[in-house]
C-alpha positions as CSV (number, residue, x, y, z in Angstrom):
1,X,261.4,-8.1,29.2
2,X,265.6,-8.0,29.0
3,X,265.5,-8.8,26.5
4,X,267.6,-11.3,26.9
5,X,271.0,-13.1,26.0
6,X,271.9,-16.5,27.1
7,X,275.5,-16.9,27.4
8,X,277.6,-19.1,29.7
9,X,281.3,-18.3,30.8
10,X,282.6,-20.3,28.0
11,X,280.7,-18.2,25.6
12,X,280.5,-15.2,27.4
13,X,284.7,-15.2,27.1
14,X,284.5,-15.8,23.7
15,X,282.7,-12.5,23.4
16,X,285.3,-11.0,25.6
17,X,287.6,-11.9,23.5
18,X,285.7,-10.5,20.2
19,X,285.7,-7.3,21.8
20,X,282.2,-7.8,22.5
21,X,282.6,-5.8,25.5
22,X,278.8,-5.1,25.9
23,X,277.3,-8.2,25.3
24,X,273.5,-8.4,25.9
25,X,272.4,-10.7,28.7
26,X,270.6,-14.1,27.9
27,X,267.5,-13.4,28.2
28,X,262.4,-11.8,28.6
29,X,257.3,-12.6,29.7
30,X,253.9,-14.9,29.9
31,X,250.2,-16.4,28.2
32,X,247.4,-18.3,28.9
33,X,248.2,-21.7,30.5
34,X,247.0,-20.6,34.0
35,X,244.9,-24.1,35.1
36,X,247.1,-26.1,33.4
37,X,247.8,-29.4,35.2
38,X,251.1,-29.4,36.8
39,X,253.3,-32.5,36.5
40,X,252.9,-35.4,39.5
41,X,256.1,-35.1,41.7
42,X,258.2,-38.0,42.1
43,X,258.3,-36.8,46.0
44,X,256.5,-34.3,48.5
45,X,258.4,-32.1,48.3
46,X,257.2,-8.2,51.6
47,X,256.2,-5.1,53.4
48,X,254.8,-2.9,50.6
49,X,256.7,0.4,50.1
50,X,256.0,3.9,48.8
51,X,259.5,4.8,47.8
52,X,260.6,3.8,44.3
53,X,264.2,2.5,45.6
54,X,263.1,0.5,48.2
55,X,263.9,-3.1,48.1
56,X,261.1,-5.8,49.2
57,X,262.5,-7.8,52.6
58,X,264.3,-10.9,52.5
59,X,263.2,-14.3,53.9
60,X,263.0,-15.1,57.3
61,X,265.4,-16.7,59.2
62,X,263.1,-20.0,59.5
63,X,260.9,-19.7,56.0
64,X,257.4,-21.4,56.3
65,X,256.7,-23.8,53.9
66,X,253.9,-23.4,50.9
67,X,251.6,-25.7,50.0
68,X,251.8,-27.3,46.7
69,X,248.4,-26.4,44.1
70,X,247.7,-29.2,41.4
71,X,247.5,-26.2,38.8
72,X,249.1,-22.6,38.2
73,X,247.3,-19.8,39.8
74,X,245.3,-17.9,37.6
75,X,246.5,-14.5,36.7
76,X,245.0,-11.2,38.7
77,X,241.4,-10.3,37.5
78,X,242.4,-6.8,37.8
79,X,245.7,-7.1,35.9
80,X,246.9,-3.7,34.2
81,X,245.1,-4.0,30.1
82,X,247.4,-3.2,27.1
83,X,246.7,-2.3,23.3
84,X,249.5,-1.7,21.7
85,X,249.4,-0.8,17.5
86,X,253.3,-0.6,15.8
87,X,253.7,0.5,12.4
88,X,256.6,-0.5,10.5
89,X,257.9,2.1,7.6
90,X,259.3,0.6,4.3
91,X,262.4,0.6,4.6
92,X,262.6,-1.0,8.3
93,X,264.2,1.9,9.9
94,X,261.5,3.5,11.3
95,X,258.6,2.5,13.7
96,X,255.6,4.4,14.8
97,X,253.8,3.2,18.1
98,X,250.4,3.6,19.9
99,X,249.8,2.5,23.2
100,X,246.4,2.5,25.3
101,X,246.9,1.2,29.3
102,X,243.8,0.8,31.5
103,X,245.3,-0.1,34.9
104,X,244.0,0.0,38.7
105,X,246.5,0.6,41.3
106,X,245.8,-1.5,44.6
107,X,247.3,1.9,46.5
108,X,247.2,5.6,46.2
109,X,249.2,7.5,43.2
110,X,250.3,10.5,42.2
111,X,251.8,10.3,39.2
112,X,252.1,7.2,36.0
113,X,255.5,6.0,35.8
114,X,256.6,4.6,31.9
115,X,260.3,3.4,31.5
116,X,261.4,3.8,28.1
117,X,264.0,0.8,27.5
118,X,265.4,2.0,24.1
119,X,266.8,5.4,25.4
120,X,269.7,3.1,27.3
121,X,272.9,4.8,26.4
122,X,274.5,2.1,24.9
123,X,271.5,0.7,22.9
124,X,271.4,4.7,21.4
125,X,275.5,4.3,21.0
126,X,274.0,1.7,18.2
127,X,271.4,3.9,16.6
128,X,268.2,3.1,18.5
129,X,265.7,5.2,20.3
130,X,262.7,6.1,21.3
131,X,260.7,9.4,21.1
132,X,257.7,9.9,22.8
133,X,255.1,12.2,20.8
134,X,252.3,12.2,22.8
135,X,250.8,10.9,26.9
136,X,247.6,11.8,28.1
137,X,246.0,10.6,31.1
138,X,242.5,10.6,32.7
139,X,242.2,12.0,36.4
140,X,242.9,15.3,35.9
141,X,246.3,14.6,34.5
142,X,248.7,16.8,33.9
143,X,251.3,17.4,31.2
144,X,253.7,14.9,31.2
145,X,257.5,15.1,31.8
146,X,260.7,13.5,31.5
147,X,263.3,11.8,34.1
148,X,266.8,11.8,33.0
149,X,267.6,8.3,34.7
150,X,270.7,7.6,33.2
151,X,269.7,7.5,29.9
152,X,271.4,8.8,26.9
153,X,271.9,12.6,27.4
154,X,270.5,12.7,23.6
155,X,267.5,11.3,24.6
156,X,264.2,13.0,26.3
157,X,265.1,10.7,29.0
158,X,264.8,7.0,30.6
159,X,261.1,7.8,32.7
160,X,258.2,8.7,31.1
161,X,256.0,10.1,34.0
162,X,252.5,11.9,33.6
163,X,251.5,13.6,37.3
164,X,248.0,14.0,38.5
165,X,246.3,17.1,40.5
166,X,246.0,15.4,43.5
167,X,246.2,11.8,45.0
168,X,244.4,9.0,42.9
169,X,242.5,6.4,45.3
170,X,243.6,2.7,45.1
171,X,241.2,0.6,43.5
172,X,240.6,3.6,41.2
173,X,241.0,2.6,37.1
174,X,243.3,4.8,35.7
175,X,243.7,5.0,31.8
176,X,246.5,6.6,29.5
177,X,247.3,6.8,25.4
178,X,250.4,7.4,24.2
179,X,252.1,7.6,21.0
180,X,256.2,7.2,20.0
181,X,258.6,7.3,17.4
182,X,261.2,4.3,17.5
183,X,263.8,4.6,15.5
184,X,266.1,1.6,15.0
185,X,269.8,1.1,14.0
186,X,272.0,-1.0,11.7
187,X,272.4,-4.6,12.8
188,X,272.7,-3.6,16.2
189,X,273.2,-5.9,18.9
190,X,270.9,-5.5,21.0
191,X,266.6,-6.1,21.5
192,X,266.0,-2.9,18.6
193,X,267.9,-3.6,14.9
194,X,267.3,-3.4,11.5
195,X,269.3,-5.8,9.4
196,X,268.8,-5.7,5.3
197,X,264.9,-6.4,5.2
198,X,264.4,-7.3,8.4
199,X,263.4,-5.0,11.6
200,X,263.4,-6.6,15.1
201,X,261.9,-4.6,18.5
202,X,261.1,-5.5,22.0
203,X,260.2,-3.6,25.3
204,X,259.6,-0.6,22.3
205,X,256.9,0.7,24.0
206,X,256.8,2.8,27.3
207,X,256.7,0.3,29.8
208,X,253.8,0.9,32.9
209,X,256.7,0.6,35.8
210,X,254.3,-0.7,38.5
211,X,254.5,-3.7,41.4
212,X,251.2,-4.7,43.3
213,X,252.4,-4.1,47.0
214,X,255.6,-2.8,45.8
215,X,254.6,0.9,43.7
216,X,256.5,2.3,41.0
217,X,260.1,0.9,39.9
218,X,261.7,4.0,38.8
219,X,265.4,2.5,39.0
220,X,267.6,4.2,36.9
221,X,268.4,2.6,33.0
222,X,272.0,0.7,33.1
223,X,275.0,0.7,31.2
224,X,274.9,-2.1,29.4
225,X,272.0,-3.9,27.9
226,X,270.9,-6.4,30.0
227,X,267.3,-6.1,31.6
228,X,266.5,-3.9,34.1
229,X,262.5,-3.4,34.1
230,X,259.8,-4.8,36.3
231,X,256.2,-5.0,34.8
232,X,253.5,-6.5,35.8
233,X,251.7,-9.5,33.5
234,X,249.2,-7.5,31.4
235,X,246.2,-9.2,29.2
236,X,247.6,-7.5,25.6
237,X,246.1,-7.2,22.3
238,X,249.0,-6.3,20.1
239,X,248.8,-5.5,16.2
240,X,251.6,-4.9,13.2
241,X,251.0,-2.9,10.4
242,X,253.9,-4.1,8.4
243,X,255.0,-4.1,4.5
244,X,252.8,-6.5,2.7
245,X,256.2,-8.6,1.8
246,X,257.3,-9.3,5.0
247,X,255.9,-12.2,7.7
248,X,255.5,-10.6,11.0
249,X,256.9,-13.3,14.1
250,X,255.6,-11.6,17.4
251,X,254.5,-12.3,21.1
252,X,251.4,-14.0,20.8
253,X,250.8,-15.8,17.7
254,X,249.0,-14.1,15.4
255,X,247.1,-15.5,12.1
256,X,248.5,-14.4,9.1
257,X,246.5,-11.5,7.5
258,X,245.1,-12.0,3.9
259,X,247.0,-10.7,1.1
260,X,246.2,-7.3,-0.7
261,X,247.9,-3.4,-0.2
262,X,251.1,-2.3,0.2
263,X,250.5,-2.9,4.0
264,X,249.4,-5.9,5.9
265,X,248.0,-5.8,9.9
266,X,249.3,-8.7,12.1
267,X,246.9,-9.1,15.2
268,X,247.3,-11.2,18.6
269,X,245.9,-11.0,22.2
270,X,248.0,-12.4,25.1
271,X,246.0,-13.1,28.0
272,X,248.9,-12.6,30.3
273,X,252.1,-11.0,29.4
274,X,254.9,-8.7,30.8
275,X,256.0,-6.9,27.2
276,X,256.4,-8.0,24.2
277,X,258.4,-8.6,20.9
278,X,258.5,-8.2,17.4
279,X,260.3,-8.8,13.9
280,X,259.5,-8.5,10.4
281,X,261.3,-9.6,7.0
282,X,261.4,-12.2,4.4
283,X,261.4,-14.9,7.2
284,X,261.0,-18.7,6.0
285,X,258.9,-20.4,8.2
286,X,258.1,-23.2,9.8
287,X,254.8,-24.8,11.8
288,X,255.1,-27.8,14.0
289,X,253.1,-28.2,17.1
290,X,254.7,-29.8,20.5
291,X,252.4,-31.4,22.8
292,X,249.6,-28.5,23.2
293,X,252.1,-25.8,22.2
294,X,252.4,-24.0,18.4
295,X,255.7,-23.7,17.5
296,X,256.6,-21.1,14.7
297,X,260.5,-20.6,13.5
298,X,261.2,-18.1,10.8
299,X,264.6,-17.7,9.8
300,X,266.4,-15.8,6.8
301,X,266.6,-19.4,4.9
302,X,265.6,-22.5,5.4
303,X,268.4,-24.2,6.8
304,X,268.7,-21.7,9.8
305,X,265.4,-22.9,10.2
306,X,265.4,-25.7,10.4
307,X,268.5,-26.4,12.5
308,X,266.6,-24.6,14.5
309,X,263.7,-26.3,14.8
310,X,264.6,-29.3,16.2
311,X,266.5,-27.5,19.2
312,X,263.1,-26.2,20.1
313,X,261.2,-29.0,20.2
314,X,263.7,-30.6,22.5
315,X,263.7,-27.4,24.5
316,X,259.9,-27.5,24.9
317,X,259.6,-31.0,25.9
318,X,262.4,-31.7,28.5
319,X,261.3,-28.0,30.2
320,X,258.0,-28.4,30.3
321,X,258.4,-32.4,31.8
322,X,260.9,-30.5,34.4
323,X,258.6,-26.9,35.7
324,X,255.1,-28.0,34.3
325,X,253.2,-27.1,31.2
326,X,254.5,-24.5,29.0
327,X,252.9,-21.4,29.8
328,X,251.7,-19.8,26.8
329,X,249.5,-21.5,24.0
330,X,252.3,-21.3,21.4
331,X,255.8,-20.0,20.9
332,X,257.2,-18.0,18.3
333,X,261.1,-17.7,17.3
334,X,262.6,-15.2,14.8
335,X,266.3,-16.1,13.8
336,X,267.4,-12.7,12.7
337,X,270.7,-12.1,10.6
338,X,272.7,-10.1,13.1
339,X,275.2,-10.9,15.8
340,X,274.2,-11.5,19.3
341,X,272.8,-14.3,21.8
342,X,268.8,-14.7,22.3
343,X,266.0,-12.4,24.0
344,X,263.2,-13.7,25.7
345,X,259.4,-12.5,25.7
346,X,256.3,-13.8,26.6
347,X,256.0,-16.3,24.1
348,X,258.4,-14.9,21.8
349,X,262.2,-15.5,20.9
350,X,264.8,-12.9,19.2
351,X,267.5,-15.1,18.3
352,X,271.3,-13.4,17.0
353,X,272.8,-17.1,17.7
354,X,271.7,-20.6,16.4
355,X,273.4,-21.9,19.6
356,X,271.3,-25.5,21.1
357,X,272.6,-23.7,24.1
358,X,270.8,-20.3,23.9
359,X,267.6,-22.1,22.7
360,X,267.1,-23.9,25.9
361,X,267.8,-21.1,27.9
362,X,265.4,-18.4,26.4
363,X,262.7,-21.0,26.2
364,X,263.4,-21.2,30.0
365,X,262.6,-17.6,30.6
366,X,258.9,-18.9,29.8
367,X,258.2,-20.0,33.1
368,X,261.2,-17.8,34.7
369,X,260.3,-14.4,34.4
370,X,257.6,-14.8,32.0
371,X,255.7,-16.3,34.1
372,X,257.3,-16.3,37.2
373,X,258.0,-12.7,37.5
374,X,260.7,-10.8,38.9
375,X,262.2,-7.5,39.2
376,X,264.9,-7.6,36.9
377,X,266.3,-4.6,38.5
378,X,266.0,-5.7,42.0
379,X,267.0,-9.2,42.0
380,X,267.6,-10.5,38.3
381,X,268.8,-13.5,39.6
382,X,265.3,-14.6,39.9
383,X,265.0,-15.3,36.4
384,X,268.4,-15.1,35.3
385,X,270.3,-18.1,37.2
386,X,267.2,-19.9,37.1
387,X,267.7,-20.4,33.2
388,X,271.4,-20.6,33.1
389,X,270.2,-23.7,35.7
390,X,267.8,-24.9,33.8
391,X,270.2,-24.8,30.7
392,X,272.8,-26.9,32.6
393,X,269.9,-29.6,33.8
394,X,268.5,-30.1,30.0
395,X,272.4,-30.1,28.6
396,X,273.7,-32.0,31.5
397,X,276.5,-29.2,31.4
398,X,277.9,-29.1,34.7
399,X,278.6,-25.0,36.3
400,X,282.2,-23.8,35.7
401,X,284.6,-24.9,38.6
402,X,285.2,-21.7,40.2
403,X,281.4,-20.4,39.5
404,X,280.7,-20.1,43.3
405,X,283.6,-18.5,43.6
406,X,283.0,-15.4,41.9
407,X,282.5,-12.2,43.5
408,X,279.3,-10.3,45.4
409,X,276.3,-11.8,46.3
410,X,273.9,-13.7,43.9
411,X,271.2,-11.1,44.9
412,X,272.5,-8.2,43.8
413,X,270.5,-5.5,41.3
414,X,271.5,-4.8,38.1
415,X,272.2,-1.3,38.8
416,X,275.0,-2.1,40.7
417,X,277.5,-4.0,38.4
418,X,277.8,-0.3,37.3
419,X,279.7,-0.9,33.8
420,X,281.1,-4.3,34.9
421,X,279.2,-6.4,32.7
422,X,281.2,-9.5,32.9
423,X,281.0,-9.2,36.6
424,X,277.1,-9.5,36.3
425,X,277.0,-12.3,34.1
426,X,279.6,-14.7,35.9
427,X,277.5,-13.7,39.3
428,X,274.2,-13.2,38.5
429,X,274.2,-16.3,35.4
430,X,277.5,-18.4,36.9
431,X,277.2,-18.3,40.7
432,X,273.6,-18.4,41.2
433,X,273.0,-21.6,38.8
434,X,276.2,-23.0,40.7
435,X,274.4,-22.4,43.8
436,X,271.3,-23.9,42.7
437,X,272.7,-26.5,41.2
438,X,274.7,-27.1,44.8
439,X,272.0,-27.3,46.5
440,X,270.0,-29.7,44.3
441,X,272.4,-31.8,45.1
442,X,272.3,-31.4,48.8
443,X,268.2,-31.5,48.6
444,X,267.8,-34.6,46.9
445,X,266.8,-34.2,42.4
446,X,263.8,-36.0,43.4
447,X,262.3,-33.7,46.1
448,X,264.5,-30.1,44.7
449,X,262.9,-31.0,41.1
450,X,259.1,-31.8,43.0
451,X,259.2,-28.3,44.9
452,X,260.7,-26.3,42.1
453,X,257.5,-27.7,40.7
454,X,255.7,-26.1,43.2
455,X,257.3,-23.1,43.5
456,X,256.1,-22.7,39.8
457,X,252.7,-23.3,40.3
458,X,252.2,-21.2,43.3
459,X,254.1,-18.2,41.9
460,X,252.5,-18.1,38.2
461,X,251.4,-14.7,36.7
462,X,252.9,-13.0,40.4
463,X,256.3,-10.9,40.8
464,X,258.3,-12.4,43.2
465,X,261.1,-11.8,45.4
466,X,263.8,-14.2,47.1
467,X,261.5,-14.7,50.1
468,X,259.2,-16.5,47.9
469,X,261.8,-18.9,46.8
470,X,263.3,-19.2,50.9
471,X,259.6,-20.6,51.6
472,X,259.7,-23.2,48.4
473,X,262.5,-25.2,49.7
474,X,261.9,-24.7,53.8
475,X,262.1,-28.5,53.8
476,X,265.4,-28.4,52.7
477,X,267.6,-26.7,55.4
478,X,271.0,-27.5,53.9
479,X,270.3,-25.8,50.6
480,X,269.3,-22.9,52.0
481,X,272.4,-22.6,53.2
482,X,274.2,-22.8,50.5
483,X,271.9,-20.0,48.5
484,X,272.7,-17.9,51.9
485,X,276.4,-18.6,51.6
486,X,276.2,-17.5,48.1
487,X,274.2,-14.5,48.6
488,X,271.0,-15.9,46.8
489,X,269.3,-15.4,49.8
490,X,269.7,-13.6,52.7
């Protein structure tokens, strides 16, 4: 939850060009669907770590091949719980938060680890943060501290962590409740704005850090605002207290709430989801369902809207014929009036562009981090490429020339573009959906598109790493390859 900016290198140097120096990154999460049939094919087709730093292994030199399940796996029984209550001031600018986590660790802990996305230095440079006010913990928890982590030195910090007296079993449920201030800035571009009327937020809350078999991610924030977070998928009950004018769009499509007060609660549950997403205003919208899915657009007027609507209907049918069935039982889009690309969240879209483009690549993150998780820190490729690829597939727009050209290795963490943002996008985006798309082509479409398939089904609701793609496509020697000679894979 990258929130999330699609943009290809033609639009990505059009931004350059603007000035647009910090340009967010295309794209961030994941619902109900799990037992959903997947798609016929038209052809057959890591060590766990204590340190916070450490990287999961790559793929073996010979990967084993997976076996292909007729549905997505169910998400874990014993996935972390979220209740999350925002309420949004008059005037937009201000947002108070509560947040309750019940969550069982499969190893020992010593501490909770909560990374607090809006304290990023240049999402701050625009007027955003967060404060936290309050964090309490059961287990004999102690008071709760901050870690710097690169964020802004204005800020109380980028971690969130709340240490225990002594070691807390695996297996043990662990619960905490905290409450935060988010404050949010003038048509920022970026996942936290407030435009006229309208307020927009995503990954607002602390975000529990953790990895089953991995621990805590307590990477530092980056300098620019592309994602960076890993989170498990949570079941999530999420509610809006909002002025009574406005029409709340949010993760998890909620009903809307009967009329009456100055204030009106919005209410949703997501049965699986990484984060979540929210905006409020004098949205226009509009209702159309697609296949099994509920699609909502709001927009600031009704054309916005409903050039917009169209471009998600096509993005939801031609996806969901290529990966399986869309992963969440609706889909809501908010077209906000401010600058920018689109952000992804489980079953939620912040679009600052009314690009075709962008639309097919957010939607994309459904089943690419949203439901296929990975650590955007760690390997963002994982989601990233993936939906620049997907993008390319549904717009038959072919990569740039020189995309697998570009410098470093697909599989690289975000951390380490440092400030070079354009340097992330053209290798994480550009070279790794060049690679993919090179290897298609090597593969077969037929049998890459059938074990992409399979690859969805057998990796829904996990986080996964590049060793769990290697095993996908162990049929297809040649492509891996390519994905090794491009750094994808190692």
């Amino acid at each position: 939850m990258d929130g999330r900016r699609s943009l290809t290198s033609r639009r990505r140097a059009a931004l350059v060009l603007l000035g647009a120096t910090t340009a967010l990154t295309a794209c961030t999460s994941a619902v109900s669907g799990h037992g959903s049939p997947v798609p016929s094919a038209s052809s057959s087709r890591p060590a766990p770590s204590t340190s916070a730093s450490s990287t999961p292994p790559g793929p073996p030199s010979t990967p084993a091949a997976i076996a292909c399940p007729t549905a997505y796996a169910a998400p874990d029984p014993n996935r972390p719980r979220m209740s999350l209550d925002f309420v949004i001031a008059p005037g937009h600018r201000t947002v108070r938060g509560t947040e309750h986590i019940s969550f069982t660790p499969d190893r020992p802990i010593t501490e909770l680890v909560f990374r607090l996305t809006a304290n990023t230095a240049p999402t701050v440079a625009e007027g955003n943060r967060i404060v936290v006010t309050a964090a309490r913990a059961d287990h004999g928890a102690k008071a709760y501290r901050f870690s710097r982590a690169n964020a802004a030195p204005s800020t109380q910090g980028g971690l969130l962590r709340i240490p225990f007296g002594a070691s807390v079993p695996a297996g043990t449920t662990v619960t905490a409740d905290l409450a935060f201030t988010l404050t949010l800035g003038t048509d920022s571009f970026d996942r936290f704005g407030q435009a006229g009327p309208y307020a927009y937020f995503a990954s607002a809350q602390p975000l529990l850090s953790w990895q089953r078999g991995f621990g805590w991610h307590a990477e530092d924030l980056i300098n620019f605002p592309a994602e960076s977070a890993t989170s498990e998928a949570m079941a999530v009950d999420l509610a809006v207290r909002a002025p009574a004018a406005d029409t709340v769009i949010m993760s998890g499509d909620p009903a809307v709430p009967p009329a009456g007060g100055t204030m009106r609660r919005w209410v949703s549950h997501l049965a699986s989801a990484r984060d979540v997403s929210v905006a409020a205003g004098p949205f226009q919208v509009a209702d159309v369902n697609v296949g099994s899915t509920r699609l909502r657009v709001g927009a600031p007027t009704v054309g916005l809207r409903d050039a917009l609507v169209p471009e998600f209907e096509r993005a939801l049918r031609e996806l969901s014929a290529r990966f399986g069935p869309f992963p969440f039982p609706s889909l809501s889009v908010a077209r906000l009036p401010a600058q920018g690309g689109g952000i992804e969240y489980p079953s939620s879209i912040l679009m600052l562009d009314g690009s075709r483009l962008v639309a097919v690549h957010e939607t994309a993150h459904q089943w690419f981090y949203g439901m296929v998780g990975d650590s955007q820190a760690l390997h963002p490729w994982l989601d990233e490429a993936f939906a620049e690829y997907a993008e390319q597939l549904v717009d038959r727009d072919a990569p740039a020339d020189d995309a697998l050209n570009a410098p470093g290795p697909v599989d690289a963490s975000t951390e380490s573009y440092g400030h070079d943002v354009d340097r992330y996008y053209f290798t994480t985006y550009n070279k790794g959906a060049a690679a993919l798309n090179a290897a298609r082509a090597v593969a077969g479409p037929a049998k890459w598109d059938a074990a992409l398939r399979c690859y969805v089904a057998a990796n829904a609701w996990r986080i996964v790493v590049p060793a769990d793609f290697a095993r996908a496509i162990a049929a297809f020697p040649g492509a891996i390859t390519i994905l090794r000679e491009a750094g994808a894979l190692r």
